[in-house]
N, CA, C and O of each residue as an XYZ file, in Angstrom:
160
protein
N     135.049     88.566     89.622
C     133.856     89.382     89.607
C     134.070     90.574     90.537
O     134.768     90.423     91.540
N     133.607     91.541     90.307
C     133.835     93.030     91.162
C     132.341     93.190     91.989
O     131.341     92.573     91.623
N     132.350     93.907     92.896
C     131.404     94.465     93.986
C     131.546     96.033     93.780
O     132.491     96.821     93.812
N     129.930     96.150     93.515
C     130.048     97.531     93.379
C     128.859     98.197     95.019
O     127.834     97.657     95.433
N     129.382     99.168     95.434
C     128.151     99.299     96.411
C     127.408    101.146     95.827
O     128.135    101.917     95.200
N     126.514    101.374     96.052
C     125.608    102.191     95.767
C     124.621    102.497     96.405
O     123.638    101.810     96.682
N     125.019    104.262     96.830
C     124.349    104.732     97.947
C     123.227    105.684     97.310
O     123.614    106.705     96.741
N     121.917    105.415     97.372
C     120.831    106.310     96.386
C     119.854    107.134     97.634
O     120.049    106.855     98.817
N     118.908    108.058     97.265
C     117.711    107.996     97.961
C     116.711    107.014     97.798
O     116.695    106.251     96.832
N     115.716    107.002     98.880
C     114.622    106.147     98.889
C     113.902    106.606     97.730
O     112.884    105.962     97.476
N     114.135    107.391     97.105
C     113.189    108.372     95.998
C     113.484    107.425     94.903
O     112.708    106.646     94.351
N     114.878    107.649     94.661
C     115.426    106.807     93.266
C     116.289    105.648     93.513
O     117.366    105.467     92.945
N     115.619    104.652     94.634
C     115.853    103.756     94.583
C     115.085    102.318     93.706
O     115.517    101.328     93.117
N     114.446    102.586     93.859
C     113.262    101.643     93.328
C     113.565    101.646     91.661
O     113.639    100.568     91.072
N     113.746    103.005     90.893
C     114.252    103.262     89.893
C     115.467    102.375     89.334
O     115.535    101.682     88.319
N     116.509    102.664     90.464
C     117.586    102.079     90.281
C     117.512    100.763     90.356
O     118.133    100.337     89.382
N     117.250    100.212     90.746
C     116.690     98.577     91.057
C     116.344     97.955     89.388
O     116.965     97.134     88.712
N     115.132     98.710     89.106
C     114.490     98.241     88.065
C     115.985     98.423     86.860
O     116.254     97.371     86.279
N     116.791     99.513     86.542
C     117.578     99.905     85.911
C     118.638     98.656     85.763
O     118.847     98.176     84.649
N     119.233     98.202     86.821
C     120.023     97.297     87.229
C     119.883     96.136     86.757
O     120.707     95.590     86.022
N     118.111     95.323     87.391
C     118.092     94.319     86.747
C     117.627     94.147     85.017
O     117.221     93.094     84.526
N     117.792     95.372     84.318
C     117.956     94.842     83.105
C     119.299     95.055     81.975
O     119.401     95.097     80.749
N     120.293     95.163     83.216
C     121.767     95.167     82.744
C     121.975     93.540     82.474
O     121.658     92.821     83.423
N     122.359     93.039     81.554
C     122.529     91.446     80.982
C     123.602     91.091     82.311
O     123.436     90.150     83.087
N     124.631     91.995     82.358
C     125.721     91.582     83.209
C     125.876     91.409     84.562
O     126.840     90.906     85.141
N     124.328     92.095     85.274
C     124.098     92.345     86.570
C     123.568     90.777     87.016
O     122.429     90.351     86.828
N     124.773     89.986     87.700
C     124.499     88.430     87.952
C     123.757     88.721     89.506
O     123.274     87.657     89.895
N     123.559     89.676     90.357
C     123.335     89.207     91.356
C     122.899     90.756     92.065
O     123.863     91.513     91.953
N     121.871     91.343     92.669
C     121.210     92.069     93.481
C     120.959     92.071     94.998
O     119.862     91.770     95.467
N     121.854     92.367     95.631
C     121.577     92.095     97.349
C     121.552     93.617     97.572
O     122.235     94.529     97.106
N     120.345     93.569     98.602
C     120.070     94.920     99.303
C     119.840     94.671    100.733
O     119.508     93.561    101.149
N     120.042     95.861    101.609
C     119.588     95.727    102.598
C     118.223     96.598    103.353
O     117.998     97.231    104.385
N     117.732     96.301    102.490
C     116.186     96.634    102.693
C     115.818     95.352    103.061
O     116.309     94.223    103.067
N     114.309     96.165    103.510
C     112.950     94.802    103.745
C     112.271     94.794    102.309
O     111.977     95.810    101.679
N     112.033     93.258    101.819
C     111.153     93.000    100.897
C     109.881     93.929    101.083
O     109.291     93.854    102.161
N     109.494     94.653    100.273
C     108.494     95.644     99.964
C     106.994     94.659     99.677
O     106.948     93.700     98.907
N     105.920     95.146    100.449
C     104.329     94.339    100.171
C     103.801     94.802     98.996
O     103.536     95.998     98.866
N     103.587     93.886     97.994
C     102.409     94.763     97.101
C     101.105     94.813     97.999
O     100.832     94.159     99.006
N     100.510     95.613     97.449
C      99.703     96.465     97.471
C      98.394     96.055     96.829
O      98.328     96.394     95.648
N      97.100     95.271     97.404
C      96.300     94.478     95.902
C      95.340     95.572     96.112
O      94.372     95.697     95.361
């Protein structure tokens, strides 16, 4: 399996995230962010 790393803005990160997890092949998502609060 390969490691890819990816350096974005905070702008189009969130974007990218969503993009990622609907790649079939994308087995695994680690970031080093803080888990984000929704918002009710």
């Amino acid at each position: 399996m390969r490691h890819v790393t990816v350096y974005t803005t905070d702008k189009e990160y969130s974007h990218f995230i969503e993009l990622a997890k609907n790649l079939h092949y994308v087995k695994k998502i680690e970031t080093d962010e803080e888990p984000t609060k929704e918002k009710s």
